[in-house]
C-alpha positions as CSV (number, residue, x, y, z in Angstrom):
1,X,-34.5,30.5,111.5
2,X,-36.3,33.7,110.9
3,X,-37.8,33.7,114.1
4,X,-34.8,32.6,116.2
5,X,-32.5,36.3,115.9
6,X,-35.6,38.4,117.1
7,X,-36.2,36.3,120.0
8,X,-32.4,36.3,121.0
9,X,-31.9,39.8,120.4
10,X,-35.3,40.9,122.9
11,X,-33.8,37.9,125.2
12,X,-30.4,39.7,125.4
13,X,-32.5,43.0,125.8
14,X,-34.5,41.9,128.9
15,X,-31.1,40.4,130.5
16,X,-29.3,43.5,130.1
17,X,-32.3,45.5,131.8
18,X,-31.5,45.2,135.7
19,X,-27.9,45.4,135.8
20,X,-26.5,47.4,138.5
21,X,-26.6,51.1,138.0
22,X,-29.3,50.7,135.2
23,X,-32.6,50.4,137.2
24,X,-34.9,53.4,136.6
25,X,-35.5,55.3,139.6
26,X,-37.6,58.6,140.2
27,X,-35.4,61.2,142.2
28,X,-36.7,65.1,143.5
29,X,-34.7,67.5,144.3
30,X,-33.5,67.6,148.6
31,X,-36.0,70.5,149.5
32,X,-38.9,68.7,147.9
33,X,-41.5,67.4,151.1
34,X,-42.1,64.2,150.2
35,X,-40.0,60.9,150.9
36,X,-41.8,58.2,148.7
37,X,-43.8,57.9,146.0
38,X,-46.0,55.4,144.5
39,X,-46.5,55.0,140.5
40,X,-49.9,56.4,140.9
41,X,-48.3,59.4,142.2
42,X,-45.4,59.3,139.7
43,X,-48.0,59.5,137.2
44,X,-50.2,62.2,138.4
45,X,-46.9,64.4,138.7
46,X,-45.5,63.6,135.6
47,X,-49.0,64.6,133.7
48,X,-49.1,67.4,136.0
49,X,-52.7,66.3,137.1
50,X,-50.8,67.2,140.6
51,X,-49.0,70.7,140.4
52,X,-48.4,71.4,143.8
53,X,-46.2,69.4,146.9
54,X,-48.0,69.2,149.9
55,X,-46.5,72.3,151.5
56,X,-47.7,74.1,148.8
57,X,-45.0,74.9,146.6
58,X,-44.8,73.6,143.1
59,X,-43.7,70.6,141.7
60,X,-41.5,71.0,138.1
61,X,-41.1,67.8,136.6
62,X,-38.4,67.4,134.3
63,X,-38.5,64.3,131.6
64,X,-35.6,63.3,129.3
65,X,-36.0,64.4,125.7
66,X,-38.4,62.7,123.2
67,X,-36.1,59.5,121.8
68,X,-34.3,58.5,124.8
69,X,-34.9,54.8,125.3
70,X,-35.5,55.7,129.1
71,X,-38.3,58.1,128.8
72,X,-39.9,55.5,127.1
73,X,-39.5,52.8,129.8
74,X,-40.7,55.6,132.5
75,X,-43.6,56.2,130.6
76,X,-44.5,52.1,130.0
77,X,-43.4,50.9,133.5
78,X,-44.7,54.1,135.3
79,X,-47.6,55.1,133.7
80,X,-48.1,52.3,131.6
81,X,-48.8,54.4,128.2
82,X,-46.4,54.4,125.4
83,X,-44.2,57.9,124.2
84,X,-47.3,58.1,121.5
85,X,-50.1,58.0,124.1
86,X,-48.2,60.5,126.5
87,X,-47.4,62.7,123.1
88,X,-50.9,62.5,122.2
89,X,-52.3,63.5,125.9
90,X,-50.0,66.6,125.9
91,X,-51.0,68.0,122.3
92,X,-54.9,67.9,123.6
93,X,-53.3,69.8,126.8
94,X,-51.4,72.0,124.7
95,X,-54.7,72.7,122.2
96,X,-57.5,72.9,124.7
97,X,-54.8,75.8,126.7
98,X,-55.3,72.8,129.7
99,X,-51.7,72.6,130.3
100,X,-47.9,72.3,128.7
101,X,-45.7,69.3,128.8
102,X,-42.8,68.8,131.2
103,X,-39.9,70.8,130.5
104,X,-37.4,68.4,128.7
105,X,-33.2,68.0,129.8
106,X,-30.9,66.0,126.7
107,X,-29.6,63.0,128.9
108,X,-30.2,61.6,132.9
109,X,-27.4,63.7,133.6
110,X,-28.9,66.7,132.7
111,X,-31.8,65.5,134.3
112,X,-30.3,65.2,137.5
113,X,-28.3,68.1,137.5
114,X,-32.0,70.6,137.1
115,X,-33.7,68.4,139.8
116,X,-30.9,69.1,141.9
117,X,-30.5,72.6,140.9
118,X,-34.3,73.3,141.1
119,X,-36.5,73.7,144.2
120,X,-39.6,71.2,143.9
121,X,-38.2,69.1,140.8
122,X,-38.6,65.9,140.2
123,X,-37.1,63.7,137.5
124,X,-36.7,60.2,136.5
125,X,-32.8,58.7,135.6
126,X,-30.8,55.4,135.7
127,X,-29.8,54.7,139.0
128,X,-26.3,55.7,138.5
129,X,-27.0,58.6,137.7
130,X,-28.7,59.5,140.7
131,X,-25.8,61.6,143.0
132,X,-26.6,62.0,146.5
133,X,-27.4,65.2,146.0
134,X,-30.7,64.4,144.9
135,X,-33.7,61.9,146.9
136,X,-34.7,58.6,145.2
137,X,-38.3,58.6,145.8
138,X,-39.5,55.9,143.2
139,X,-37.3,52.6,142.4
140,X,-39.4,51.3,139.3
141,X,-37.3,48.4,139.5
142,X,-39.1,47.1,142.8
């Protein structure tokens, strides 16, 4: 009986993931040159191994604060490291003066409000989230 609640609740967990409107997706801001992106990509940008677009001008990626359940999946499904392994990687960065951390917006709204508002962004919210005023360049649910 112990056993039986756990595996109910993560059952009810996984069903809920995919409903309309709550697939991940990766958007960029309308002026940024690039169309599609693979999760290689996606990752490169978001560790900002990759600073620049290809016309030069740079990318600003923008995650969701430290907490939010969906920085967490776009980190596992993404990059496939956990919030500790991508917190880890950017205290090095910070230490060794290699690089600083993505700035941070509260919620996907935020998020999608500063890629929008910000030449070169890039962000990751819920699919509903995503106004057409932004690109999709990543669904993570595909």
């Amino acid at each position: 009986m112990n056993l039986i609640l756990p595996i109910m609740v993560a059952f009810a967990v996984q069903s809920g993931a995919g409903r309309s409107g709550d697939e991940l997706v990766v958007i960029a801001n309308r002026s940024a040159p690039v169309e599609r992106l693979d999760s290689q990509k996606a990752t490169q940008i978001f560790l900002k191994q990759i600073q620049t677009w290809s016309d030069g001008k740079p990318i600003t990626p923008v995650d969701v604060a430290e907490g939010s359940p969906l920085r967490a999946e776009f980190y596992a499904k993404v990059t496939g490291r956990s919030v500790g392994q991508i917190r880890a990687y950017w205290a090095r960065q910070e230490f060794t003066g290699m690089g600083f951390r993505p700035r941070q917006a509260a919620s996907a709204a935020d998020v999608a409000r500063m890629v929008q508002a910000t030449p070169g962004a890039i962000g990751y919210v819920s699919r509903k989230a995503a106004t057409p005023a932004v690109k999709v360049v990543l669904d993570v649910s595909h």
